[in-house]
N, CA, C and O atoms as a MOPAC input file, in Angstrom:
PM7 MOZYME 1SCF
protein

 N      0.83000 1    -1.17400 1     0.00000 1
 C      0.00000 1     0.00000 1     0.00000 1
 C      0.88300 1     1.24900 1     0.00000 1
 O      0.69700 1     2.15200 1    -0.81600 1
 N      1.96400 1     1.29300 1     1.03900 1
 C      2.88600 1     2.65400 1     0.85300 1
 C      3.27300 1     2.87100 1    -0.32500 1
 O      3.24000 1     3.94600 1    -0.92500 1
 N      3.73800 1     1.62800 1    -0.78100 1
 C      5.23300 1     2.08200 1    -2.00600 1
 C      3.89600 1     2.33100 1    -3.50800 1
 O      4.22600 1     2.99200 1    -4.49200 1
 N      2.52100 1     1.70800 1    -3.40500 1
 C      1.64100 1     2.35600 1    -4.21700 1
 C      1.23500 1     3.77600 1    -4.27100 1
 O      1.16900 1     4.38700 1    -5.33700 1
 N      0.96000 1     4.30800 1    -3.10500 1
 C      0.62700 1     5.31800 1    -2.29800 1
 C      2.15400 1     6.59700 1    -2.93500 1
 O      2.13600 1     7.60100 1    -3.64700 1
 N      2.91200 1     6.08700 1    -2.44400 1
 C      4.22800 1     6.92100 1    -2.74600 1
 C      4.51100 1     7.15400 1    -4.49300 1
 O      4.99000 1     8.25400 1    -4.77100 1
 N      4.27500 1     6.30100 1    -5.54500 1
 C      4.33000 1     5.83800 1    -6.47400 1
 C      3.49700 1     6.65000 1    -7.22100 1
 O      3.84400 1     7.03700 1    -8.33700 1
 N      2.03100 1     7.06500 1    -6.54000 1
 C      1.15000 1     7.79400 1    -6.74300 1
 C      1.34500 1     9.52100 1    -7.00900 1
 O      0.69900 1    10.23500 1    -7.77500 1
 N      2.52400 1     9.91200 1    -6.04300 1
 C      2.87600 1    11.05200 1    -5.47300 1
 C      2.59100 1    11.15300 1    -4.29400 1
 O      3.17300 1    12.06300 1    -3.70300 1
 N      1.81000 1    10.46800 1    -3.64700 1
 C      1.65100 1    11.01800 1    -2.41400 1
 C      2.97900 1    11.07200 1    -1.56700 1
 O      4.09300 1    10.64600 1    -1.87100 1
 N      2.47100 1    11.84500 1    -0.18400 1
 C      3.50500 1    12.04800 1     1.06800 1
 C      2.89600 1    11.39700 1     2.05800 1
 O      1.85300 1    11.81300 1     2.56300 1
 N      3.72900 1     9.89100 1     2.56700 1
 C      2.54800 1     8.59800 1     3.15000 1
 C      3.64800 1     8.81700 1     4.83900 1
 O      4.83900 1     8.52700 1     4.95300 1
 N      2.98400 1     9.23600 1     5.61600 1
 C      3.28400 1     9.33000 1     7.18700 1
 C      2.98500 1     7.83700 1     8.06500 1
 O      1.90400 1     7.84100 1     8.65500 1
 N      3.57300 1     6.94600 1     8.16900 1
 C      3.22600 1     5.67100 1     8.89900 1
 C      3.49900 1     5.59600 1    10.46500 1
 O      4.63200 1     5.23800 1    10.78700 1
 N      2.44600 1     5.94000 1    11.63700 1
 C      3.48800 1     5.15900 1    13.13600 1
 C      2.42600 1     3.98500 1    12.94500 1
 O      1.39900 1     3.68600 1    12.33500 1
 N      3.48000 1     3.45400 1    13.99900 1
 C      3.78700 1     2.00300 1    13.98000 1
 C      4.94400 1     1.54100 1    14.95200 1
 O      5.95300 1     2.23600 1    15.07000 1
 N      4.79200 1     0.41400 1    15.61400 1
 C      5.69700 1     0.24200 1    16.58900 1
 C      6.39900 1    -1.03500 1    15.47100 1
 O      7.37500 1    -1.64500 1    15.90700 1
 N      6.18100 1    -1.18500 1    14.88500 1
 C      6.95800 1    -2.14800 1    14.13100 1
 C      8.41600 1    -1.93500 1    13.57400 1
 O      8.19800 1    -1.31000 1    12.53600 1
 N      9.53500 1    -2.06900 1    13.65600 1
 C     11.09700 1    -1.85300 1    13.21500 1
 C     10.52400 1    -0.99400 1    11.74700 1
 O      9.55400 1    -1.37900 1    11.09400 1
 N     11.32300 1     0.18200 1    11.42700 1
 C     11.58100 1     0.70500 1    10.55400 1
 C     11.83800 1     0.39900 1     9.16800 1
 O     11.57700 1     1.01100 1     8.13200 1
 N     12.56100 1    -0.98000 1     9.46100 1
 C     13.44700 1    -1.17300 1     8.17700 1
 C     12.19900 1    -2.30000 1     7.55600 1
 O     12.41300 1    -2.82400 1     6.46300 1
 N     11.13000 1    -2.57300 1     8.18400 1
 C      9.90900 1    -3.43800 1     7.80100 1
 C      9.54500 1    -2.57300 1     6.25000 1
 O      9.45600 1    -3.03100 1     5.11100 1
 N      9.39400 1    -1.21200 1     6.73900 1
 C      9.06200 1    -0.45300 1     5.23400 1
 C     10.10900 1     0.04100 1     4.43400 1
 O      9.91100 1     0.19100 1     3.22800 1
 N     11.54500 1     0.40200 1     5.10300 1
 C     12.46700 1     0.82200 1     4.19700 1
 C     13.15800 1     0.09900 1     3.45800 1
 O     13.62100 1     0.38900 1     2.35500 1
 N     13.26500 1    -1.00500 1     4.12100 1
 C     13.91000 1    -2.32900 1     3.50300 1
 C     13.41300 1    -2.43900 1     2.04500 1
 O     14.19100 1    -2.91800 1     1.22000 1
 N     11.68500 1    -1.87400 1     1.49800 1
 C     11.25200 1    -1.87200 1     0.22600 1
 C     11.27800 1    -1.17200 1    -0.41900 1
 O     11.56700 1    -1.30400 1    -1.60800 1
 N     10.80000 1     0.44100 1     0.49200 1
 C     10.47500 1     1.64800 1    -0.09700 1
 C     11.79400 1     2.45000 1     0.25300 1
 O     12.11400 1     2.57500 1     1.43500 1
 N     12.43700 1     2.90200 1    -0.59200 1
 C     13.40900 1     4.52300 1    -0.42300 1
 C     12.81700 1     5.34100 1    -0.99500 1
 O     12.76200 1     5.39000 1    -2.22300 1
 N     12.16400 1     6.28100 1    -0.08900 1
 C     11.51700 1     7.54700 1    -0.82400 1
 C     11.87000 1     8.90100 1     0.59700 1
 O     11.79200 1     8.75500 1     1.81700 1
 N     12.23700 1    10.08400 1    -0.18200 1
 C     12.00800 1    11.20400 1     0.72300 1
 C     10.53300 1    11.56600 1     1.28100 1
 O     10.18400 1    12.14900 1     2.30800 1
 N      9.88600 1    11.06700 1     0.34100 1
 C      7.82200 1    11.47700 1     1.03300 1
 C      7.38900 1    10.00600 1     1.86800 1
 O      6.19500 1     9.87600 1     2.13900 1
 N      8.52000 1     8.71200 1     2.34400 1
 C      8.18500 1     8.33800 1     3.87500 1
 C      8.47100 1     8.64200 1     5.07400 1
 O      9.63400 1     8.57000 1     5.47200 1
 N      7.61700 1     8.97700 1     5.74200 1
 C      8.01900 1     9.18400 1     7.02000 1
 C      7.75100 1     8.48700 1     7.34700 1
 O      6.65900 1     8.18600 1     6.86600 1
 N      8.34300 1     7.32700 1     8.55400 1
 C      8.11500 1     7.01000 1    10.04100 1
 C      8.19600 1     7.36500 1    11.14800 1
 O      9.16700 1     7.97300 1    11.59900 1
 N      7.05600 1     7.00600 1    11.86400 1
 C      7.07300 1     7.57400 1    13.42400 1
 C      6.46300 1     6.65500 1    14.16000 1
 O      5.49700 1     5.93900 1    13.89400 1
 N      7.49800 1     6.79400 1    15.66100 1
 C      7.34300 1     5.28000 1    16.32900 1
 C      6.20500 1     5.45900 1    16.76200 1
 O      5.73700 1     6.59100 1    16.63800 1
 N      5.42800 1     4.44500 1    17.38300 1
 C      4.08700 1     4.37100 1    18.15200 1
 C      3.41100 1     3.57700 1    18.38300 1
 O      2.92200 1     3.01700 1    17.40100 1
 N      3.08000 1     3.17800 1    19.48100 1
 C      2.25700 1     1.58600 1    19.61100 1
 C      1.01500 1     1.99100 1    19.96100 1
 O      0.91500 1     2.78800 1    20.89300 1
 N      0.00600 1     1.58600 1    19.37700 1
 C     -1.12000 1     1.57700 1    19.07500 1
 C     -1.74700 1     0.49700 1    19.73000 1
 O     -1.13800 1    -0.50800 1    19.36200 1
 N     -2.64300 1     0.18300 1    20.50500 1
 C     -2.85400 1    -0.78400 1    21.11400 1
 C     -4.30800 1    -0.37300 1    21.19700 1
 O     -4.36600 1     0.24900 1    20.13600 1
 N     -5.67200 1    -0.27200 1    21.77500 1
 C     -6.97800 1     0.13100 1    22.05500 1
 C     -6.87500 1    -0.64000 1    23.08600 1
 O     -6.47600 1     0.11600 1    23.97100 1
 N     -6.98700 1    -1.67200 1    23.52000 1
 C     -6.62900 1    -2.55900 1    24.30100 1
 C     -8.15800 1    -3.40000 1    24.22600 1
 O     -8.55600 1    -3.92800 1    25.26400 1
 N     -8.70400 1    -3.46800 1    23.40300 1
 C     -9.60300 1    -4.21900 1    23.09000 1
 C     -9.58300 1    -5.41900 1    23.67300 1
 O     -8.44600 1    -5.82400 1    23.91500 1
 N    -10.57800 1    -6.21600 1    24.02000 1
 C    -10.28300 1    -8.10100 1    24.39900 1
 C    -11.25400 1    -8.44000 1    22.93200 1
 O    -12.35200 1    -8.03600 1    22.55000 1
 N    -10.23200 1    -9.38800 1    22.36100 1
 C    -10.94100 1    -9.53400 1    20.96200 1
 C    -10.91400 1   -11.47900 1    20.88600 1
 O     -9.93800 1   -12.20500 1    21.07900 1
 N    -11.99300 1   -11.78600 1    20.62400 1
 C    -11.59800 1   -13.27300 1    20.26000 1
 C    -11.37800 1   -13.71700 1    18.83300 1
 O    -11.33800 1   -14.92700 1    18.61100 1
 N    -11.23100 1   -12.85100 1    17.84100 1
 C    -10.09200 1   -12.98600 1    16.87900 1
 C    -10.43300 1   -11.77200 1    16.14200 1
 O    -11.47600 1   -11.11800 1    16.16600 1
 N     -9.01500 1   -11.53800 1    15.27500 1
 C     -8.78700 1    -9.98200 1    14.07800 1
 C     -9.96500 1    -9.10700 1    14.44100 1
 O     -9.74600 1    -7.95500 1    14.81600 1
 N    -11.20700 1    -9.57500 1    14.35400 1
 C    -12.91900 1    -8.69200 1    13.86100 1
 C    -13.02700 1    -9.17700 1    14.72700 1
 O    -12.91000 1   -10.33300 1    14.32200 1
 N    -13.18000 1    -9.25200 1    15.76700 1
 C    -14.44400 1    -9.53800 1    16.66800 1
 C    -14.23600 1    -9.23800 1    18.14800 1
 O    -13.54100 1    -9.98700 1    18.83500 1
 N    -14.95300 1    -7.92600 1    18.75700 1
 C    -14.28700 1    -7.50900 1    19.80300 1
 C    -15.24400 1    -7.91500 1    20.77200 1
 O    -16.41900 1    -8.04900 1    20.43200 1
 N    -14.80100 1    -8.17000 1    22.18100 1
 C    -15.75300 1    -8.63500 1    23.09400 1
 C    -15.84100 1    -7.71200 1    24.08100 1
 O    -15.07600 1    -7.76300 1    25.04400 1
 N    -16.80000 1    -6.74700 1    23.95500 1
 C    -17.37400 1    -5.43400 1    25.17400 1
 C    -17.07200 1    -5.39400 1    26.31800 1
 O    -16.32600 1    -4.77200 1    27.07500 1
 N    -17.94000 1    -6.34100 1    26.32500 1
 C    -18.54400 1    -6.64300 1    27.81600 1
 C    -16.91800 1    -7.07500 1    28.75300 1
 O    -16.66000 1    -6.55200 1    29.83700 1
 N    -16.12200 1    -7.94300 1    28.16900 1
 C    -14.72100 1    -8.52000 1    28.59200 1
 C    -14.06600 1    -7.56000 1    28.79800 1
 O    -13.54600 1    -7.45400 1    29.90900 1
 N    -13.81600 1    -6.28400 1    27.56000 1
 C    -13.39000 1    -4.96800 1    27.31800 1
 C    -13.32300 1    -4.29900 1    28.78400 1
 O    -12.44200 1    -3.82500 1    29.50000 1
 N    -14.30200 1    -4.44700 1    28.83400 1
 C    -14.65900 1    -3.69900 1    30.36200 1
 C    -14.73100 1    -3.75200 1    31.41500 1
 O    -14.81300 1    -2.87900 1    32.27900 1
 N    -14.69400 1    -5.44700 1    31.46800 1
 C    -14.53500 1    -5.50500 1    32.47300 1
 C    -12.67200 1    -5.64600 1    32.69300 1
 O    -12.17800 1    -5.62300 1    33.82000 1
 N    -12.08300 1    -5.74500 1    31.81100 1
 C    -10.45600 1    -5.39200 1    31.79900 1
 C     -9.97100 1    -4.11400 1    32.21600 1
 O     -8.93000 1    -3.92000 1    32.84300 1
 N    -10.68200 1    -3.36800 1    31.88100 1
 C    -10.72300 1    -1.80600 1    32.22700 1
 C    -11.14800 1    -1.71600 1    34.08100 1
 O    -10.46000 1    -1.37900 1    35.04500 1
 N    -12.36900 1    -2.11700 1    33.98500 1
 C    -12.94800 1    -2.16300 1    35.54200 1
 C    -13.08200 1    -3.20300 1    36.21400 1
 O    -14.20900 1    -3.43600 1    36.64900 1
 N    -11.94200 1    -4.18100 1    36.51800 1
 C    -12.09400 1    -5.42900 1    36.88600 1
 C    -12.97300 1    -4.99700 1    38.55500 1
 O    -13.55600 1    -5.88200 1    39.18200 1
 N    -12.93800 1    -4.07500 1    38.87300 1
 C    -13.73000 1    -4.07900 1    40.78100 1
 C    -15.14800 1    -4.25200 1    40.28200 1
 O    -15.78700 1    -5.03200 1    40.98900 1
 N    -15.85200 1    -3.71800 1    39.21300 1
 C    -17.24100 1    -3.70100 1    38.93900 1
 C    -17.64300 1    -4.68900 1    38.42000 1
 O    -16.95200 1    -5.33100 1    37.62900 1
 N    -18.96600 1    -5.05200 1    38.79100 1
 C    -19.73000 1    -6.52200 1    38.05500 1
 C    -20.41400 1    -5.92700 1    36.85200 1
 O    -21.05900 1    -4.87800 1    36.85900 1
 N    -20.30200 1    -6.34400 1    36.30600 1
 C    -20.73200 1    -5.78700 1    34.68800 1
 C    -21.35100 1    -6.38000 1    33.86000 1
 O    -20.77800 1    -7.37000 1    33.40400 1
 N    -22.72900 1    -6.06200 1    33.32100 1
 C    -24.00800 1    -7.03600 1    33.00700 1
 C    -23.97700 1    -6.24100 1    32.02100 1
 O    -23.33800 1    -5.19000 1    32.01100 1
 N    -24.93700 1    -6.84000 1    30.73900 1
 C    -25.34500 1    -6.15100 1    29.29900 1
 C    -26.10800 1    -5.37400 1    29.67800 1
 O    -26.20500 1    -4.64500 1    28.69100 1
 N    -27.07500 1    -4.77200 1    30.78900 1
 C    -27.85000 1    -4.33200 1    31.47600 1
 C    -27.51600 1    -2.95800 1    32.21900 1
 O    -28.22600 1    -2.07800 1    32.70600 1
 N    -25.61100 1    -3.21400 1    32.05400 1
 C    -25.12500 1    -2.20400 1    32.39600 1
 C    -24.94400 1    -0.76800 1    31.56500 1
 O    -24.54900 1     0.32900 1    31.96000 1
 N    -25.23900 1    -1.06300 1    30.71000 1
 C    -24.44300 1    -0.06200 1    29.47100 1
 C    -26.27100 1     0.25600 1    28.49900 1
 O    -26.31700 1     0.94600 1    27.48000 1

């Protein structure tokens, strides 16, 4: 997607906590930037798509009992 993106003309800004050289290793361009950053939401997900709320929250507020009833 970058080195399309770049290819395009664009000026493609990526963070990402992932090593640097993941994108430079392909792309040499002056219009990439990287910038570090871990991104996390901290979602409880039981896979890629599928996030589980209710778990969510109670990860967040483990002291509270937390019902669908709650929200």
């Amino acid at each position: 997607m970058v080195r399309h993106l770049i290819a395009a003309g664009h000026e493609v800004h990526v963070a990402t906590a992932v090593p640097e050289f993941v994108f430079t290793a392909e792309v040499r361009s002056p219009r990439l930037r990287i910038r570090r950053a871990i991104l996390d939401c901290g979602a409880v997900q039981a896979d890629a798509l599928t996030v589980d709320p209710l778990a969510t929250l109670e990860k967040v507020l483990p002291s509270r009992s937390l019902t669908p009833s709650s929200f």
